[in-house]
N, C-alpha and C positions, 0 to 999 in steps of 0.2 A: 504494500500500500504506500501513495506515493503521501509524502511533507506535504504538508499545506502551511504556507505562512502569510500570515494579512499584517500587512504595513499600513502606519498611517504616515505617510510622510507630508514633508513641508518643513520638519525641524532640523534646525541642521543638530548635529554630531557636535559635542564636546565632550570632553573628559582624558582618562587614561586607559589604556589599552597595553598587552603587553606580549611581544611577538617572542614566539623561542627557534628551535634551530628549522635551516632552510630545509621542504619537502623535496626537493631535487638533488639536495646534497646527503639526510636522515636517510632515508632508504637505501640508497649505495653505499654508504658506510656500512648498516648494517648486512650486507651480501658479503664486503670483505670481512668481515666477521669468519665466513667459512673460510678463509684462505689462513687463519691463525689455528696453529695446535696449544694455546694456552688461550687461557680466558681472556674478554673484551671487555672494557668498559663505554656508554657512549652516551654524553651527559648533554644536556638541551634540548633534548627529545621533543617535540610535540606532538598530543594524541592529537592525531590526522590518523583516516580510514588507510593509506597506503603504509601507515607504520606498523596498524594492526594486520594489513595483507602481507608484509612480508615477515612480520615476527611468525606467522600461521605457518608459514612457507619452509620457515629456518626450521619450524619444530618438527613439521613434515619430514625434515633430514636430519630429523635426531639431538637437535641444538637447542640445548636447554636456553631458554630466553627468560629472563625477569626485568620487568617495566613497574616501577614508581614512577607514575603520572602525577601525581606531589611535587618529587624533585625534576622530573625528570629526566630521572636517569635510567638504561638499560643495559642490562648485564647480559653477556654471551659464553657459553661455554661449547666451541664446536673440538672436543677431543673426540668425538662418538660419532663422526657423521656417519649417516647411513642411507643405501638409495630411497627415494619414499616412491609410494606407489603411483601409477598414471594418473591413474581417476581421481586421486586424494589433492595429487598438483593440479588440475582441472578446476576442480571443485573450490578451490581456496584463493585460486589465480583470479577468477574473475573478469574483470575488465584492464586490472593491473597487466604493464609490458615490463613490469619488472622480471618474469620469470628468465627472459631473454641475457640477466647478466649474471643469473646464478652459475652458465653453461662454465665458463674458463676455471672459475674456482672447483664445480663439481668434478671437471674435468680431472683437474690437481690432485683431489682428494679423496676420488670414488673412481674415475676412469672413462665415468660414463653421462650423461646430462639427457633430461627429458622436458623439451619445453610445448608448452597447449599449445592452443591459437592465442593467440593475443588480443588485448582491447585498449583501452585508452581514451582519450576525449577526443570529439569527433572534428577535431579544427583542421587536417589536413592528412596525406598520405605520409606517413612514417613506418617504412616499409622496413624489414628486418633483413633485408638483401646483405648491407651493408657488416651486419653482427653473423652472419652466416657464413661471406665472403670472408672477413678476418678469422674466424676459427679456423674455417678451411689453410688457410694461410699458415697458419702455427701448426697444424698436421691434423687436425679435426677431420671424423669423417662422420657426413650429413647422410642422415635416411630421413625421408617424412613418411611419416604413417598415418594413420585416420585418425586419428587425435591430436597431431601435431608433431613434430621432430624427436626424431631421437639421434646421439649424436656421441660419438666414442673417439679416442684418442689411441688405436693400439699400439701405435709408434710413440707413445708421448707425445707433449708440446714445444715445440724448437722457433725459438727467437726469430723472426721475419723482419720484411723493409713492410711499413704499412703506408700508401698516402692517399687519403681521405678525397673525394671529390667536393668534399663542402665542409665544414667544420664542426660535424656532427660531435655534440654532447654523447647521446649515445653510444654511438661510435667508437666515439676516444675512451667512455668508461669503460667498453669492451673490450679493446686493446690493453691498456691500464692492467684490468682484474684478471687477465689472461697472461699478460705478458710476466709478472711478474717473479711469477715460480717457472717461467717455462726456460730450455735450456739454451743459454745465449745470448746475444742481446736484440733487442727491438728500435728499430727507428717508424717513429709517426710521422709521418708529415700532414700539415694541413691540421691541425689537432686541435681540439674547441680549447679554450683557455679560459671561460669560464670562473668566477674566485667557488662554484660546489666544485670546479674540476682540480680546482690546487688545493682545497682542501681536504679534498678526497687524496690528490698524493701528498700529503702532509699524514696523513693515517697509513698510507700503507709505505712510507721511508718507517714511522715510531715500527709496525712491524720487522724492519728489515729490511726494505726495498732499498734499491738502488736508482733511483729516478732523475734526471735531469732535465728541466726546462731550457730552450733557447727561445732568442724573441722571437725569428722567427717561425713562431707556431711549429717547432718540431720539439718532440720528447722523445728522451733515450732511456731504452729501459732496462738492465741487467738483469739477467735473469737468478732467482739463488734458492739452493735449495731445500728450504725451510721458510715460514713465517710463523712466530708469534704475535698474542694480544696487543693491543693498544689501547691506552685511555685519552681519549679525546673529547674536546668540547665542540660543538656544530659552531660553525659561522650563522648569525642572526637568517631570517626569511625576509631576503629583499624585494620579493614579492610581495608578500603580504602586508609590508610596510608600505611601501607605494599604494599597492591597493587601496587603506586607511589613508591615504595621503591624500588620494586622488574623493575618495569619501568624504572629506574634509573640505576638500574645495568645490565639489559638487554641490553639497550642503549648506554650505557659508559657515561650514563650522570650525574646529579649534582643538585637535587629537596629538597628543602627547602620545609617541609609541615608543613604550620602553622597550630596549632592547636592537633598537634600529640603530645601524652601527653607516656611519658615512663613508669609508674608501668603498663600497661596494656600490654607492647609488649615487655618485657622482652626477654619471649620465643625466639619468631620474631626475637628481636636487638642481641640475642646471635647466632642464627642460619646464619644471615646476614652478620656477622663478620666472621663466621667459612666459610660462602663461599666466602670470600675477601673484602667484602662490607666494605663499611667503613659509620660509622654517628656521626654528633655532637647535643648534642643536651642544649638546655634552655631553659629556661621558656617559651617562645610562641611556640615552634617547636620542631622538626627534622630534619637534613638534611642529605639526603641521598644521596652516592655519590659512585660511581668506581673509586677507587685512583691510579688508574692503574695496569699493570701487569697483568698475569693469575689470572682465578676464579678456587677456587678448587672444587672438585667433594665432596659429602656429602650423609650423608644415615638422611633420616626423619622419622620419622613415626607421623601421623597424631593423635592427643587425645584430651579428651576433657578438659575443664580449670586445673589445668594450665599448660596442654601439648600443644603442636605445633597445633596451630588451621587448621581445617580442610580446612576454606578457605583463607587461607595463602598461600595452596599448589600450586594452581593451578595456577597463577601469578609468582611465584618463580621457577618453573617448567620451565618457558619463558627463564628464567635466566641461569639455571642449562644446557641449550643446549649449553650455549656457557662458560661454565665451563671444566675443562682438567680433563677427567677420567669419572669411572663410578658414576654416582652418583644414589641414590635408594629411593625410597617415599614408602612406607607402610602406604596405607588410611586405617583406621579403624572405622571412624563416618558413613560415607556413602561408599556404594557397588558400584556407578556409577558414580564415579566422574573424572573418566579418559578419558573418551569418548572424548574430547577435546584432546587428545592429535593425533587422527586421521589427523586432522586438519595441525597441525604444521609437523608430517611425511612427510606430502604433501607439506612445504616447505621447506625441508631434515632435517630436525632432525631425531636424531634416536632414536626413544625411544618403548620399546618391554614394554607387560604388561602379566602379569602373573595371576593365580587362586591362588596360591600358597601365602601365609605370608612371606613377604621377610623382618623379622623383628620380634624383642625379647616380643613386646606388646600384652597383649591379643585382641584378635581381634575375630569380629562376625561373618566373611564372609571368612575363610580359608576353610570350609567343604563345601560352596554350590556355590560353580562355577561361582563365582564375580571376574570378574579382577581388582584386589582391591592393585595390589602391580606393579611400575612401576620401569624400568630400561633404565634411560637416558646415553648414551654417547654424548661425546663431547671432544672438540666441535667441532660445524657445522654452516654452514654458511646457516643461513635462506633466503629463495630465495620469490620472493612476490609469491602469491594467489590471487584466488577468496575462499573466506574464510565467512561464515553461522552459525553466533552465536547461540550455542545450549542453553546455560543458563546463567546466571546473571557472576556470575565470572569465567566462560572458555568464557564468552565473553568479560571478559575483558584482560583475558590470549590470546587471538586472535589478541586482537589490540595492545600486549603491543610487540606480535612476528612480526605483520606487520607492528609496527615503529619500528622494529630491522633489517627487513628483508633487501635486496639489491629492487630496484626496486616500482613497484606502483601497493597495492595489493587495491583490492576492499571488502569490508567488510558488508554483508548485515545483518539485523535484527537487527542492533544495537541499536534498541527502548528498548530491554532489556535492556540493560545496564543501562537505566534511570533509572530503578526499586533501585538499590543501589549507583550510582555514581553522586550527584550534578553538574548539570552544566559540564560535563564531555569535553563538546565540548569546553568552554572557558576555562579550564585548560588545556586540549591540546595546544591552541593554544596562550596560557600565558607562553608554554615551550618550544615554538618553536618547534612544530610539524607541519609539512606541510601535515594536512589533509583537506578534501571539503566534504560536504553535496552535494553528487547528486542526 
């Protein structure tokens, strides 16, 4: 049975809020978790649904897991891995693509890897070619079956040249959690650089690794053969701090997000400024705020570290309706990340989307008929909805527009949003938001 949630909005958002470690970088730590034969410790945790999908996942293969959601911290102990069953990994995976990076560690540790079919949020093609390609690479041998791949190493895994046709995140965490126990050394090129990608090889050097960064976008990886535990603190969710950030200035309101750490959102805190935002920030936080007056109109274009993150866009986008002029987003990471914006048209915003690259960046998706370039006017006055969260962050761009909107919109599916947002309903209601669970 799907959430029902009824906003009244119109008020803007004040108070404190308090963000803990990033969902992009929590999950792949916890996988390197099976690459250590001594205990893990991994402190900043945030209950998000993808923390509880891959703790289900670890235990499946034998790895005792304990989470204090208090402190947030999670304990690991994979001395005991063992294979788990098909159906049980099916069953547990879900819509989660994390199954796809458990393959190089299992490989290490068991011989053998079983990944479903995959799921994910529906904003663009993010095909597994690429994670399939690289195992093959290191000595991986692919079968697919009717339930999904299964995939064995009888020669072991031997260190390869890897170089990426785009700078998939992904990708590089595949290479990474593969490369590192395999025999030899690895060269990436093209490698996402990412600060979840450096924090993630900041955990796996504490194990052991041998990793090296160049500028340009290449990493070197030495292969060794052993790792143990590490205890690590996650880097804050720069997502989710933006998120609240962009909620703040949608609202005309005034959010203190403890915990938001500034070399990561640079980008972000320069773009938020150019469209009137105003933020202070010290050592525990940020605080994000509308200092009054007009918001101006802005041109974006979406890229990947350290250009304007992709999921930045789509919460600021909330923002930009009630900005004077045209303002212009040019996605370049994902082909389908507009679709969300159907949504808010329907509570009058005007925002037109185009096939066309409305923007100076190279981009993948200008020749094959992706509405990958949008053009907001404003402003407009958001009017409420019945409003049907398509994916993880245009669902949270939905509800930051129905606590913008005049009136009491109703917002279903919003079990998504657990997938990246902690505790989303007690931060709402920590900023004075007048929403209800019906």
């Amino acid at each position: 049975m799907t959430d029902l949630l009824r906003v009244n909005g119109g008020t803007p958002l004040k108070g404190e809020i308090t963000v803990r470690g990033a969902k992009n970088f929590v999950s792949k730590a916890m996988v390197a978790a099976l690459l250590g034969e001594t205990p893990s410790v991994l402190r900043n945790v945030p209950l998000i649904r993808d923390v509880d999908v891959v703790a289900d996942l670890l235990r499946l293969h034998a790895v005792t897991v304990d989470y204090d959601d208090a402190a947030g911290v999670l304990e690991f102990d994979s001395a005991n891995v063992e294979t788990a069953h098909v159906r049980d990994i099916d069953a547990h995976a879900g819509s989660s693509r994390i199954p796809i990076l458990f393959c190089g560690p299992l490989l290490h540790r068991l011989g053998e890897a079983f990944i479903p079919d995959l799921g994910g949020c529906h904003i663009g093609d993010r095909p597994i070619d690429y994670h399939l390609q690289i195992l093959r690479q290191f000595g991986a041998v692919v079968n697919k079956q009717g339930m999904g791949i299964h995939i064995t190493a009888p020669r072991g895994l031997h260190g390869t040249k890897v170089e990426l046709p785009y700078p998939s995140v992904g990708a590089t965490e595949q290479t990474l959690l593969t490369a590192v126990r395999a025999q030899g050394k690895t060269e990436l090129k093209n490698a996402a650089i990412e600060p979840e990608i450096m924090d993630l090889i900041a955990v796996l050097q504490k194990m052991g690794s041998i990793i090296s960064v160049d500028t340009d976008r290449v990493i070197r990886i030495e292969g060794v053969d052993r790792l143990a535990g590490y205890e690590h603190t996650s880097l804050p969710d720069r997502i989710e701090a933006a998120s609240w950030g962009s909620a703040a200035l949608s609202t005309g309101g005034d959010i203190y997000v403890r915990g938001a750490s500034q070399p990561e959102m640079m980008t972000f805190l320069n773009t938020f400024r150019k469209v009137g935002g105003a933020f202070d920030i010290d050592d525990d936080g940020i605080r994000f705020y509308h200092p009054g007056g007009p918001l101006n109109s802005i041109v974006i274009e979406t890229d990947v570290h350290p250009g304007f993150m992709t999921d930045w866009q789509q919460p600021l986008v909330v923002a930009l309706t009630q900005a004077h002029g045209l303002s212009i987003v040019h996605e370049t990471v994902y082909e389908n990340r507009f679709g969300f914006t159907d949504a808010l048209n329907g509570m009058g915003a005007q925002i037109q989307v185009y096939r066309e690259c409305l923007g100076q960046l190279q981009c993948r998706f200008g020749q094959r008929n992706f509405y990958h370039s949008a053009v907001i006017s404003g402003p407009t006055t958001l009017r409420a909805a019945e409003i049907e969260v398509p994916d993880l962050r245009g669902g949270f761009s939905h509800l930051i527009a129905a606590l913008t909107a005049e009136g009491t919109s109703h917002v279903s599916g919003i079990e998504l949003i657990n997938r990246g947002y902690e505790h989303f309903m007690r931060k709402l209601a920590a900023l004075g938001a007048d929403v209800e669970m019906i």
